[in-house]
C-alpha positions as CSV (number, residue, x, y, z in Angstrom):
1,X,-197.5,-206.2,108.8
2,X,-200.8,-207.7,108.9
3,X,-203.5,-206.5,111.8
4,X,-203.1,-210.1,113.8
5,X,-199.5,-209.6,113.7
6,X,-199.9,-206.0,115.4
7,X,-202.2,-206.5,117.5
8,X,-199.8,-209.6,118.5
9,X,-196.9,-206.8,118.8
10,X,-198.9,-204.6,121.1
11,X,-199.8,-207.1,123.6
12,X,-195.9,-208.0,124.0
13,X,-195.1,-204.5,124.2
14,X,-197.7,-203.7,127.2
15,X,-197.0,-206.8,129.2
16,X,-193.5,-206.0,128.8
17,X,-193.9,-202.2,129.9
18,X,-195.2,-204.4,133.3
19,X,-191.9,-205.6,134.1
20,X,-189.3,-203.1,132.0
21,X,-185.7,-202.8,133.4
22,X,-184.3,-199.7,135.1
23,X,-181.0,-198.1,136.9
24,X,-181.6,-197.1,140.6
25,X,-181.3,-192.9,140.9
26,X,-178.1,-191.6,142.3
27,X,-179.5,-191.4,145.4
28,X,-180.9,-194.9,145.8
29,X,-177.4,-196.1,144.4
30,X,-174.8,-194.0,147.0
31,X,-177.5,-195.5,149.7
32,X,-176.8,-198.9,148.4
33,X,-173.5,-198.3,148.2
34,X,-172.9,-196.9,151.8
35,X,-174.2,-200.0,153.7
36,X,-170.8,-201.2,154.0
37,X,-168.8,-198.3,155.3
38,X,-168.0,-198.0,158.9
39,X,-170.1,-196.2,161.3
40,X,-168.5,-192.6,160.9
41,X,-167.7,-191.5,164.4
42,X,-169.3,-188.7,166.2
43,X,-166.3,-186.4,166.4
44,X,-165.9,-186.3,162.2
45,X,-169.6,-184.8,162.5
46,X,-169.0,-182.5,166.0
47,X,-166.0,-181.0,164.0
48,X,-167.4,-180.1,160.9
49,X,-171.2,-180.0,161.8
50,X,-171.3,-176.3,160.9
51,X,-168.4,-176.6,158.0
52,X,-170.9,-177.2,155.2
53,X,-169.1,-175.0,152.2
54,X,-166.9,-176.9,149.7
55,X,-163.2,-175.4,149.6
56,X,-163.1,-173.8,145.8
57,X,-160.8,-171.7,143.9
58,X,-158.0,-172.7,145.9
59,X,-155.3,-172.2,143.8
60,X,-156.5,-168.6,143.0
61,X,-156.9,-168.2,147.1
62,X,-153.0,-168.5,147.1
63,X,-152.8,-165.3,145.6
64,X,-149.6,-166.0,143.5
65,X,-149.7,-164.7,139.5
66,X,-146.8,-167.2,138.3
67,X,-148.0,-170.1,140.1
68,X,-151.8,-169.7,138.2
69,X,-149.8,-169.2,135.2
70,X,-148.3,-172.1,135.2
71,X,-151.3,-174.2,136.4
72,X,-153.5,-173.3,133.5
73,X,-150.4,-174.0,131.0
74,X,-150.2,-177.6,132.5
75,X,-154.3,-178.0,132.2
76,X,-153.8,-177.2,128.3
77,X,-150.5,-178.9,127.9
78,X,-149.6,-181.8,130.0
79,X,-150.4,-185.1,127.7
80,X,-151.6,-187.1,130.6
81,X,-154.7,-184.6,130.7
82,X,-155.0,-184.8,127.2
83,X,-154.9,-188.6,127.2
84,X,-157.4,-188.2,129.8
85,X,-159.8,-186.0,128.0
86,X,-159.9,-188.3,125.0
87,X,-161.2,-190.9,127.6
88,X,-164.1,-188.8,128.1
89,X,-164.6,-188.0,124.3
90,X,-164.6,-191.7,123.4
91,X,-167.1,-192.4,126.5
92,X,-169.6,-190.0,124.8
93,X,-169.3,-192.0,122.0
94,X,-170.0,-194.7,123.6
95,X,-173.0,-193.3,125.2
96,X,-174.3,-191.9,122.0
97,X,-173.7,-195.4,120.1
98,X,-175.9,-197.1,123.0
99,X,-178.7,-194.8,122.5
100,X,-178.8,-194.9,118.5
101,X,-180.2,-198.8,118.9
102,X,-183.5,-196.9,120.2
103,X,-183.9,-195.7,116.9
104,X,-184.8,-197.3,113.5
105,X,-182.1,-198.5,111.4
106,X,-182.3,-197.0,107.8
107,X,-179.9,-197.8,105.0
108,X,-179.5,-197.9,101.5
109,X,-179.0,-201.2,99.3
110,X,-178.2,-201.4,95.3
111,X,-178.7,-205.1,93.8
112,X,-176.6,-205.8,90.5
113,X,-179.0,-208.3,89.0
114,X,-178.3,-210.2,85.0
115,X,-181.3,-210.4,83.3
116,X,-181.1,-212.7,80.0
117,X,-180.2,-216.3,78.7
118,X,-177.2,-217.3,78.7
119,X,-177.0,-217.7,74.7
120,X,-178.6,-214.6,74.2
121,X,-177.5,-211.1,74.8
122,X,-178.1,-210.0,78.9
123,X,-179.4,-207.2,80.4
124,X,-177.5,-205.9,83.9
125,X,-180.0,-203.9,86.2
126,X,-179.6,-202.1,89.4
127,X,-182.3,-202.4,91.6
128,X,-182.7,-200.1,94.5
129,X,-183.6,-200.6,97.9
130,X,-184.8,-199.1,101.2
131,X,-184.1,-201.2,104.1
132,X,-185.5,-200.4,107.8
133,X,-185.0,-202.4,111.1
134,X,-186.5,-201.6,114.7
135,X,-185.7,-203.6,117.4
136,X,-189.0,-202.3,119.8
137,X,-187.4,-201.6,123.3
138,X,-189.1,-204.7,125.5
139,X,-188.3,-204.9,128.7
140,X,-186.8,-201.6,128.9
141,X,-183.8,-203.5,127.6
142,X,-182.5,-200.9,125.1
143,X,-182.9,-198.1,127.1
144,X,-181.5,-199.3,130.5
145,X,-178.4,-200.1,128.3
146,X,-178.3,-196.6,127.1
147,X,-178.4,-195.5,131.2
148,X,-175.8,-197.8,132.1
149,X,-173.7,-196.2,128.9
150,X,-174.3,-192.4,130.5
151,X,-173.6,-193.5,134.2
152,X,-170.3,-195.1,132.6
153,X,-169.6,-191.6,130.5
154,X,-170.3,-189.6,134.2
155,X,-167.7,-192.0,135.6
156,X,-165.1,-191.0,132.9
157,X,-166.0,-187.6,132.9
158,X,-165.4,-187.2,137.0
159,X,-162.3,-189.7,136.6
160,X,-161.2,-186.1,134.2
161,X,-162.1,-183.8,137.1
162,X,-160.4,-185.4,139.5
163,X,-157.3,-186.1,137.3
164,X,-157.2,-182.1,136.9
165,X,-157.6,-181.1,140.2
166,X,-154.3,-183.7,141.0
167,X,-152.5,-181.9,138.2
168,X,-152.9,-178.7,139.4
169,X,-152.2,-179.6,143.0
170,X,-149.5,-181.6,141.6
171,X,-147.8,-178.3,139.7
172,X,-148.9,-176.6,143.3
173,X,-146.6,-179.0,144.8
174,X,-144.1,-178.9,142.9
175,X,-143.9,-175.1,142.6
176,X,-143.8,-175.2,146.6
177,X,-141.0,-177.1,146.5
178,X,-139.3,-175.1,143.4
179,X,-139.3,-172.4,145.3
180,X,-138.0,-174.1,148.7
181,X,-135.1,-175.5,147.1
182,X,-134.5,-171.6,145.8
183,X,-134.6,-170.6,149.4
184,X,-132.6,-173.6,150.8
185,X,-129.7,-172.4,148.3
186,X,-129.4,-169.3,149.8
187,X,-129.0,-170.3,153.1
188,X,-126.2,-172.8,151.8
189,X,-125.0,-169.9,150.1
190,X,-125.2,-168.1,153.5
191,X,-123.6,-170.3,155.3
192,X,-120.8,-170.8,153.0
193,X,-120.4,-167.0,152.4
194,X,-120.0,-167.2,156.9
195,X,-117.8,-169.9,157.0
196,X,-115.4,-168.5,154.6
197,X,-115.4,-165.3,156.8
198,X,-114.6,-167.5,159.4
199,X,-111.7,-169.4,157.8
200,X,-110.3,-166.0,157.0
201,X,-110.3,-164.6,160.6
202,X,-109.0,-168.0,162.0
203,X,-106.3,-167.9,158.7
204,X,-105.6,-164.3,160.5
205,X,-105.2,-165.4,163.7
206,X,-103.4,-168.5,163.0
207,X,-100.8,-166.4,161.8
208,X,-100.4,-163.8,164.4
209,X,-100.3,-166.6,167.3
210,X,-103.9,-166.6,168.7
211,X,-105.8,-169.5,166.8
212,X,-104.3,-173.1,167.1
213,X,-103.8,-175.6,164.3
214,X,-107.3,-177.5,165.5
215,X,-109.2,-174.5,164.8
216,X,-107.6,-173.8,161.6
217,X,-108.2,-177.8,160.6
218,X,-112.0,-176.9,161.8
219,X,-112.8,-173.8,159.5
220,X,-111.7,-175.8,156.9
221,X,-113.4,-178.8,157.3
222,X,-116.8,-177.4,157.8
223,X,-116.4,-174.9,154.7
224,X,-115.5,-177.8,152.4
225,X,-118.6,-179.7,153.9
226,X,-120.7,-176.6,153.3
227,X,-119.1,-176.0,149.5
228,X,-120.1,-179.7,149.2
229,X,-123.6,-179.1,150.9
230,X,-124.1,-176.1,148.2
231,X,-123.2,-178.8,145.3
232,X,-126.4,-180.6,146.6
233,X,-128.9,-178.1,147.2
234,X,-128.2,-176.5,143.6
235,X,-128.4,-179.5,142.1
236,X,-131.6,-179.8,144.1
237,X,-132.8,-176.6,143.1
238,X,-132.3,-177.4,139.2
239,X,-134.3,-180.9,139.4
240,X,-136.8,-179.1,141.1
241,X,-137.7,-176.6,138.2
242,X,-137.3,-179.7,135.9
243,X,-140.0,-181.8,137.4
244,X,-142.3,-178.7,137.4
245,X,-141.4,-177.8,133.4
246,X,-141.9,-181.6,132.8
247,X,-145.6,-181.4,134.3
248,X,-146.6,-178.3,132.6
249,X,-145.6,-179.4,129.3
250,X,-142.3,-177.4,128.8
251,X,-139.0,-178.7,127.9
252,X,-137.0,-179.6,131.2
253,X,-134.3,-177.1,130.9
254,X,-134.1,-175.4,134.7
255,X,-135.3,-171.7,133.1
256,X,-138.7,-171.3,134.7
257,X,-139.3,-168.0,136.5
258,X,-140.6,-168.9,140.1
259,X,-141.3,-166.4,143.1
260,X,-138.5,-165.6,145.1
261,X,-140.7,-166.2,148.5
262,X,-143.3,-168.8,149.1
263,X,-146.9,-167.2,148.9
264,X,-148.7,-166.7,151.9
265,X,-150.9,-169.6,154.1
266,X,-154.6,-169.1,152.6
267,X,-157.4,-169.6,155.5
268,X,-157.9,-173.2,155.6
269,X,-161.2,-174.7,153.7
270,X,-164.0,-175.4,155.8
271,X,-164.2,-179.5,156.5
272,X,-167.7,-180.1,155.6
273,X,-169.6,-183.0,156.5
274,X,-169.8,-186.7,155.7
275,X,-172.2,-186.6,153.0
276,X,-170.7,-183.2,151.1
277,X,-167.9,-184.8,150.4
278,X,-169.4,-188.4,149.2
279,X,-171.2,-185.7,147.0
280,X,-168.1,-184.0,145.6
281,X,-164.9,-185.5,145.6
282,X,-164.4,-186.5,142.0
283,X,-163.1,-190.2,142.7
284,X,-165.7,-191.0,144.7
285,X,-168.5,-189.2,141.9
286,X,-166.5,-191.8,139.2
287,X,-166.9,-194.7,141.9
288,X,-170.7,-194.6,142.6
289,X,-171.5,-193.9,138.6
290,X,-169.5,-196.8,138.1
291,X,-172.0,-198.5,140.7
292,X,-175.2,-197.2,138.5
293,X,-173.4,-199.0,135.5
294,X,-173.1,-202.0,137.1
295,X,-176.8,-202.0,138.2
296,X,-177.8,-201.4,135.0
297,X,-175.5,-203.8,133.4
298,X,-176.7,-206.6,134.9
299,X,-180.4,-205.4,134.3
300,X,-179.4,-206.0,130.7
301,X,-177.9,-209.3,131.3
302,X,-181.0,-210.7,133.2
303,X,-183.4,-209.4,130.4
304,X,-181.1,-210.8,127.6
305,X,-183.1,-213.6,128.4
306,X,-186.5,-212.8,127.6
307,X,-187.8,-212.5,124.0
308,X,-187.1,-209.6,121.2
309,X,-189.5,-208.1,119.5
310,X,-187.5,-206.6,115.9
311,X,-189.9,-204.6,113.1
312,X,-188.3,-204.9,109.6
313,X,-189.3,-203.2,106.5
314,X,-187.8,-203.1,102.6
315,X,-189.0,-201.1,99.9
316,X,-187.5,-201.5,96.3
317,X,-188.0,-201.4,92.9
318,X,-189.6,-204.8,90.7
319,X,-186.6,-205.9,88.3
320,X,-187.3,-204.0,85.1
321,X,-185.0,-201.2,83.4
322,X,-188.0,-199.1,82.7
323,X,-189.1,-198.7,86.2
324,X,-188.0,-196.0,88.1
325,X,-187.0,-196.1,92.2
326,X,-190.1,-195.4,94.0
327,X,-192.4,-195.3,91.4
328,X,-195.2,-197.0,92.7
329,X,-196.3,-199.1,89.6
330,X,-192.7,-200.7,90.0
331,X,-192.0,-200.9,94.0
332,X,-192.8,-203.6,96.1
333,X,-192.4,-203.3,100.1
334,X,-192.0,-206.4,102.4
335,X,-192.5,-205.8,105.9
336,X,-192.1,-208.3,108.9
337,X,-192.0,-208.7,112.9
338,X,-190.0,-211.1,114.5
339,X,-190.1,-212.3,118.0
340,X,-187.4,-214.0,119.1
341,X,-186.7,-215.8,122.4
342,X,-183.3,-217.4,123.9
343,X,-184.1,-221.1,124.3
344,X,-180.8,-222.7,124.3
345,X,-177.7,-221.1,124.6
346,X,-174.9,-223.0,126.2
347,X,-175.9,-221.2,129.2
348,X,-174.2,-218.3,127.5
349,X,-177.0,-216.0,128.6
350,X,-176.7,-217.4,132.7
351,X,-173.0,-217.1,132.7
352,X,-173.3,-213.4,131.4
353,X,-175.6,-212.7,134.7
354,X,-173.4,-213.9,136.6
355,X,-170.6,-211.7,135.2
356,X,-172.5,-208.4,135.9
357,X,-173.3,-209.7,139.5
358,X,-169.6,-210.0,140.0
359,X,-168.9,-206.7,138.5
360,X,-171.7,-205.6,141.0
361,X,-170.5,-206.9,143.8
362,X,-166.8,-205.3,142.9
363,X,-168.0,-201.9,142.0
364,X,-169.7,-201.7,145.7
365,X,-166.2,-203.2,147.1
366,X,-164.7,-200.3,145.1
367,X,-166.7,-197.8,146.2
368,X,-166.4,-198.4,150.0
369,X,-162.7,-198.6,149.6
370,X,-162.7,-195.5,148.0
371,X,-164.8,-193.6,150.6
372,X,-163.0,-195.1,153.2
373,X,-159.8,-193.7,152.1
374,X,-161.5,-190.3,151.5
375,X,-162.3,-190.3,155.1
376,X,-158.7,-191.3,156.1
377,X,-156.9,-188.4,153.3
378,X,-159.3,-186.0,155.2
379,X,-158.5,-187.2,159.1
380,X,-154.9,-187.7,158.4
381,X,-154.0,-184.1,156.6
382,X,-156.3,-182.3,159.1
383,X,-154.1,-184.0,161.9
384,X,-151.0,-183.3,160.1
385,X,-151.7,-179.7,159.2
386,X,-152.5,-179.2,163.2
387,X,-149.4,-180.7,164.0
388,X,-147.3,-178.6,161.5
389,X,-148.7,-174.7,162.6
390,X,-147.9,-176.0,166.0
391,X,-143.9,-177.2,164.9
392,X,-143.7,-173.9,163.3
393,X,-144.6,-171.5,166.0
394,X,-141.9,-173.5,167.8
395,X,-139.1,-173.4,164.8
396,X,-139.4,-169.7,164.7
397,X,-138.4,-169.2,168.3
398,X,-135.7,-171.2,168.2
399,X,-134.8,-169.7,164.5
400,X,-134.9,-166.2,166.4
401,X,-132.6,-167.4,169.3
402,X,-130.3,-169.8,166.9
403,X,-129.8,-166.3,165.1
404,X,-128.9,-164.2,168.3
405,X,-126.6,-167.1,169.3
406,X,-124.4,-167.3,166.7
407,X,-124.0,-163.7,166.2
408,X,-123.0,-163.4,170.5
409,X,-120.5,-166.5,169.4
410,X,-119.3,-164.6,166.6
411,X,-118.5,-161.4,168.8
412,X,-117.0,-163.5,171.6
413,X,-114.8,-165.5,169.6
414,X,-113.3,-162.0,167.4
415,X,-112.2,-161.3,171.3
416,X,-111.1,-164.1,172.2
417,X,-113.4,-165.1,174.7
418,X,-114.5,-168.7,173.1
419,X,-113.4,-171.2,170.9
420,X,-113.9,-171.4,167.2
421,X,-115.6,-174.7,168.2
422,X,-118.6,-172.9,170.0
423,X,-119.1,-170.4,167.4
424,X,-119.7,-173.3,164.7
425,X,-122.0,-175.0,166.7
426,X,-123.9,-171.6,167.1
427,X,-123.8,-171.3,163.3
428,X,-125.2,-175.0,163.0
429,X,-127.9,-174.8,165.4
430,X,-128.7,-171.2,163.2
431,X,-128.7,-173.3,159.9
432,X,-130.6,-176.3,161.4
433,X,-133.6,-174.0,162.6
434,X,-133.6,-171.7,159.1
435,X,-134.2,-174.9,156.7
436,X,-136.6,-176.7,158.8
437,X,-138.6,-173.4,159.2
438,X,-138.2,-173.2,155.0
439,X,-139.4,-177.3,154.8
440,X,-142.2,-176.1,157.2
441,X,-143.5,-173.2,155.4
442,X,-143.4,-175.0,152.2
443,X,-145.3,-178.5,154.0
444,X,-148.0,-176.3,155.3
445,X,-148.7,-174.9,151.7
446,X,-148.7,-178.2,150.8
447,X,-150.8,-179.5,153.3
448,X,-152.9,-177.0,152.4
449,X,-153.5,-178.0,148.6
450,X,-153.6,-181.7,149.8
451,X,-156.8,-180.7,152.1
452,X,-158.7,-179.1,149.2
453,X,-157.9,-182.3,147.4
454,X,-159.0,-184.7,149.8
455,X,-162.4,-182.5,150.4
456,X,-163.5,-182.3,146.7
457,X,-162.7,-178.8,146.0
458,X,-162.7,-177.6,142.5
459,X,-159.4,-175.5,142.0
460,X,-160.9,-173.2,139.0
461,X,-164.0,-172.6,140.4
462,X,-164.6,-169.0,142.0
């Protein structure tokens, strides 16, 4: 490279460190990306204005051995996670790859070269080479590109986090319901155990006179209804355990050792405000990193357009077998600069702007969708979770009465004071009133896991 040509070099460099591309921070880009939300409203702020800490460890904070068990199996087994991870492994790449063109290129050459006339005897020599290539970083071209490649690795990697806290709320879940469908079977098994008590008191007093042929065809009809009932529920019960071996990675086969009682209700996680949870819910993290990549992407696309400045060099042996590589009485090095500049390109270059404006415009569309229904998960399971404590209070009062009703039936009717008709609808009532209390129980658990979700909360964190 000859002095002109540096000094040429230089002066591109420093007018292009002038105007160089960039990637907003992450601040400047959720900012950007918050102008089209909705106005939050005042009460969202008045309720959780002093609810500031994010819920954590909240599968731990159930306090239940087998169901942390079984979480941390399906983190290290279930193959959507895996699939998942490899995401993340292959965004890294990625990343990496995007950075490397801020380095110089070095490789190795060999040139097989025939020495000789063709009549006469020929000579083959291998002639060694060095070759280097530096594209110099104009425009801040390179390196934006590398940005845009780490916001798009943050966006995979939160995409992960997310994708793990939903599979361990998910084996939550379904663990909730495992162990429902467990309790549900022994009240069908309850209730068919008291129903064939009851056919055997109504056989007894069918036969001495004092039960007629309606309340025999009664105890008989609702036991084969609750037989067919207990068919159901342990069916039920079976598919249950299934769907929770299937998401931990184990073979489906119904053999899982759950609890025998749901766990205790956890104190619920603090709400936190507005901009804690644009901070920490995963999806949202993945959304406005996908926002930066955008950014940045179309910074690359709008400096595609402006020149390149590319430094190459080759060092390599003169063509004689008695020269050795790098000896400096048979090397010769060529070095050159070369600035190129887009002039005509089919509009190649334009319609690739315009592509990363799009994709701009849909990542902020994507975002605000996304918050927006981070909002409503958080609204909607606050309201919901009110709403079920409130139905529960109630269900155990009328579980408590349903239970002294049936048993005053039960008396009355051994002396003959009712009919067998009044005792089953006692029994019903009793049954009705012990499963929804069970469903409850289980939905506030649930309700429970579905609000750490919706605010961000890490479930291994402690």
């Amino acid at each position: 490279m000859t002095i002109s040509t540096t000094k040429i070099a230089l002066s591109i460099i420093l007018i292009g460190l002038s105007g160089c591309a960039s990637i907003p921070s992450n601040t400047e880009v959720r900012e950007q990306a918050m102008e089209g939300l909705p106005e939050l409203p005042d009460s969202f702020n008045e309720i959780s204005s002093d609810l500031k800490s994010a819920p954590v460890g909240w599968i731990a904070a159930i306090e239940d051995e087998v169901l942390s068990k079984l979480v941390n199996e399906a983190i290290d087994n279930n193959p959507d996670l895996m699939a998942a991870q490899s995401q993340v492994l292959r965004a890294a790449a990625l990343a990496r790859e995007a950075g490397a063109a801020l380095s110089p290129q070095i490789a190795l050459g060999s040139e097989y070269e025939t020495i000789g006339e063709i009549d006469e005897s020929q000579q083959t020599e291998v002639i060694n080479s060095i070759n280097i290539s530096w594209e110099i970083d104009l425009w801040s071209r390179l390196s934006t590109q590398r940005e845009a490649a780490l916001r798009g690795y943050e966006a995979v990697e939160a995409d992960y986090r997310g994708y793990r806290n939903l599979l361990a709320a998910s084996v939550a879940r379904a663990y909730f319901v495992s162990i429902e469908a467990t309790r549900q079977l022994l009240i069908a098994e309850t209730l068919v155990s008291s129903l064939e008590e009851i056919e055997r008191i109504v056989a007894l007093r069918a036969s001495q006179g004092f039960a007629s042929e309606r309340d025999t065809a009664l105890a008989r009809a609702d036991l084969a209804t609750a037989q067919s009932r207990l068919v159901e529920v342990t069916a039920a019960s079976s598919d249950a355990l299934r769907a929770l071996e299937a998401m931990i990675g184990r073979y489906p086969n119904a053999e899982t050792e759950i609890s025998a009682a749901l766990p205790l209700l956890p104190p619920m996680p603090s709400t936190g405000i507005p901009s804690d949870l644009l901070e920490r819910r995963p999806d949202l993290v993945a959304a406005e990193r996908r926002v930066a990549y955008a950014l940045g992407s179309l910074e690359v696309a709008r400096v595609a357009r402006l020149p390149s400045l590319v430094f190459t060099a080759q060092v390599s042996e003169t063509p004689s077998i008695l020269s050795g590589f790098l000896d400096p009485d048979s090397t010769i090095a060529y070095t050159s600069t070369n600035l190129l500049a887009p002039i005509f390109t089919g509009g190649a270059l334009s319609a690739r702007v315009e592509a990363a404006e799009a994709d701009v415009l849909g990542a902020l569309a994507l975002y605000r969708s996304t918050a927006i229904n981070a909002f409503t998960e958080v609204e909607i399971t606050l309201n919901q979770t009110a709403a079920v404590q409130d139905r529960i209070v109630r269900i155990e009062v009328a579980e408590t009465q349903s239970a002294r009703a049936f048993e005053l039936a039960r008396l009355s009717y051994q002396a003959g004071e009712i009919g067998l008709l009044e005792v089953l609808i006692q029994q019903q009532r009793l049954l009705q009133s012990q499963s929804e209390l069970v469903s409850l129980e289980r939905n506030n658990l649930t309700l429970y896991i579905d609000l750490c979700l919706a605010l961000g909360g890490d479930w291994n964190s402690s």
